[in-house]
C-alpha positions as CSV (number, residue, x, y, z in Angstrom):
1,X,35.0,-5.9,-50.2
2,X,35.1,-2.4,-48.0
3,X,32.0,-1.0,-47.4
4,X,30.9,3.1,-48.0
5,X,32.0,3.7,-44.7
6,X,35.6,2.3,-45.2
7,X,35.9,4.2,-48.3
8,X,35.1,7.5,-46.5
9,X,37.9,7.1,-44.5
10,X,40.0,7.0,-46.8
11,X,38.8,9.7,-49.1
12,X,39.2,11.7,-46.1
13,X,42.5,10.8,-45.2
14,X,43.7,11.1,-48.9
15,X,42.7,14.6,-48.9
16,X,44.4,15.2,-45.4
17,X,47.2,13.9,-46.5
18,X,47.3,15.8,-50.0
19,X,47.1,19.2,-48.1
20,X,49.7,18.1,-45.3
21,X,51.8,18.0,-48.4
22,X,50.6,21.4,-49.6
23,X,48.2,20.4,-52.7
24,X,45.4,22.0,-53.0
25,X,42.2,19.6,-52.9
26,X,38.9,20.7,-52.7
27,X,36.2,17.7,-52.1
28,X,32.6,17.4,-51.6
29,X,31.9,14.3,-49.4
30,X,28.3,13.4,-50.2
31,X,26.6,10.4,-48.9
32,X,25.2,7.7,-51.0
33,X,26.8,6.0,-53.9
34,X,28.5,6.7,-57.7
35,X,25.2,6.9,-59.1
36,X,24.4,9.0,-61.8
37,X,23.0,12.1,-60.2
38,X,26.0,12.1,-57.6
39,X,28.2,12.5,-60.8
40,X,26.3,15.0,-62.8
41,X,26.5,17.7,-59.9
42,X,29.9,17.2,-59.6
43,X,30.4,17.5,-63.5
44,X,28.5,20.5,-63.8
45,X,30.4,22.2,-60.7
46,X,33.5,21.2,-61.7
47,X,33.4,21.5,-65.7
48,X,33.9,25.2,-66.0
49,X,37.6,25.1,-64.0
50,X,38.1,21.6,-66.0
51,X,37.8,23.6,-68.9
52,X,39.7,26.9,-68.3
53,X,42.7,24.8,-67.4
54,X,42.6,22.8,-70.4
55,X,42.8,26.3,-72.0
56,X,39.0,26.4,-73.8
């Protein structure tokens, strides 16, 4: 299997190649791993633009 390193390049191409296409991407590129913390920072960033596009 790839390691962390291998997967950041291509998270980082995915998101070059999404706004060569003209989406709109916005990442945060943290090191370490999907551990809980990583995930609840990005929930609680993210959850308030989650929401007012689901219309709530």
């Amino acid at each position: 299997m790839p390691g962390p390193a291998a997967f950041r390049t291509v998270r980082r191409a995915m998101a070059a190649r999404l706004r060569a296409h003209g989406v709109p991407v916005t990442t945060h590129f943290y090191p370490g791993t999907h551990s809980p913390p990583y995930w609840e920072r990005e929930l609680r960033s993210a959850l308030p633009a989650l929401l007012r596009n689901l219309g709530r």
